[in-house]
N, C-alpha and C positions, 0 to 999 in steps of 0.2 A: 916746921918752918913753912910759910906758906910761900910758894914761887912766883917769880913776878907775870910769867909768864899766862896763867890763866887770871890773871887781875882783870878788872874792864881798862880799858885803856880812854880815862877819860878827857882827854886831850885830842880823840880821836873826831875827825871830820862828821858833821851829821849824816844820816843815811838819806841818798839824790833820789830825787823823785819831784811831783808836784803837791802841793799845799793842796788845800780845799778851795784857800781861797782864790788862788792861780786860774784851778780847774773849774769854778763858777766862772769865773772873767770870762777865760775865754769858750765856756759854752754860751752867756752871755750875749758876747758878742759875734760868734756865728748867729746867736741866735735872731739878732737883730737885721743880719747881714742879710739871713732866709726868708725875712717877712719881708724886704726889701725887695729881696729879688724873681717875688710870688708878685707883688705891687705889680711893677714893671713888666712882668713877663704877660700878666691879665690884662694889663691897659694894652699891650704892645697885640696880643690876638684880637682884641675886640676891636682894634683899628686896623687891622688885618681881616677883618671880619667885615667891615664896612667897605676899604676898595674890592676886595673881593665880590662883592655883589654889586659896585658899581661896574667892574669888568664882566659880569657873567648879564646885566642888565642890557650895557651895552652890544654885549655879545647878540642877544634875542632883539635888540633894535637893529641892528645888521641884517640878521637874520629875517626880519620881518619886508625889509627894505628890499634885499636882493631876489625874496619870493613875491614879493608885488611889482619889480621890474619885468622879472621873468612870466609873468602871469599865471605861476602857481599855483593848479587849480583851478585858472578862471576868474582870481577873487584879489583884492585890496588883502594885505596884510597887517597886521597890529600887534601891538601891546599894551596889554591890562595892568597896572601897578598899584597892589593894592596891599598896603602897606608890606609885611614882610610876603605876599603874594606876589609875582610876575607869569602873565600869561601871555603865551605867543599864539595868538589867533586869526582864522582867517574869516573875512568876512567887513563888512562896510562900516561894521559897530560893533562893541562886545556883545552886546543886547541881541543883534539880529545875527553873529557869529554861525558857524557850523563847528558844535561840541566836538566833532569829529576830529579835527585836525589842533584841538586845541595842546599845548604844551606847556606844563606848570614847573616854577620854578622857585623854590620854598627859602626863603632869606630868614631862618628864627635870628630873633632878636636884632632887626633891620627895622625901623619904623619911615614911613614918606610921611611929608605936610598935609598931602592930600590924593586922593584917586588919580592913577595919570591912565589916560586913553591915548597914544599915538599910534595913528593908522597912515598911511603909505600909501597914495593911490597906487592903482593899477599901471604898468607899463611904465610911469615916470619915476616911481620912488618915491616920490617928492612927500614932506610929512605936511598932513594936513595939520598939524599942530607943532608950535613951534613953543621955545619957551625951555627952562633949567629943571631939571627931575632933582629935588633934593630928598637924599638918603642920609637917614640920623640912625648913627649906632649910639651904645651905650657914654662911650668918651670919645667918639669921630663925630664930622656930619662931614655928607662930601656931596657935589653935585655932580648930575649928568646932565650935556646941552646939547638942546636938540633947534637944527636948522633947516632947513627946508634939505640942504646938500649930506651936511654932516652929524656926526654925533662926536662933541668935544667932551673930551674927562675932564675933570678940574683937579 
């Protein structure tokens, strides 16, 4: 006689877990979730990547302004921008500069419109060149504005 007790018991609940196809869904859908927020987080640094060197830009036009008040040197001070390039130099022109005191400032993957030259006379500050510095990142563009007094961020 065979006992009921080692029978299978087929009325019994299926064994708990996940399917196959459960476990694609929701790798699936992380998986979607991930390239989303690889998107967002690239765009979000390369526009962090652009004020950043409009602040660090600004910074060496400051810079340039407060050493041609003070007559640091002896000499007019400036800034070279050339495209992901910024150079803080002393001297009447980049051209006629003294290499000596020059200060480079490296922006990879920053592009400008074009060459910006602003020089600072001697003792006033004052910029011989007025006019918007526009900086193009990959997915930003942001400008810097320069006044005879100030330098406005945008």
């Amino acid at each position: 006689m065979i006992s009921r007790k080692h029978q299978p018991n087929l009325n019994a609940e299926k064994d708990s877990g996940f399917t196959l196809i459960e476990t694609l869904l929701v790798m699936s859908i992380l998986g979607i979730l991930v390239g989303l927020g690889f998107t967002v987080s690239t765009q979000l640094i390369a526009d962090a990547n652009v004020h950043d060197a409009q602040q660090q830009i600004g910074g060496l036009l400051n810079e340039a302004r407060v050493r041609s008040q003070y007559g640091s040197e002896s000499k007019s001070w400036g800034v070279r921008i050339d495209n992901s390039l910024a150079t803080l130099f002393a001297g009447d022109s980049f051209m006629s500069r003294d290499p000596l005191f020059d200060f480079d400032m490296d922006f990879p993957g920053i592009t400008t419109q074009s060459i910006y030259e602003i020089i600072f006379e001697k003792h006033t500050g004052l910029a011989i060149w007025t006019g918007d510095i526009i900086l193009i990142g990959s997915n930003a563009t942001t400008s810097l504005g320069i006044s005879d007094f100030t330098i406005n961020y945008d």
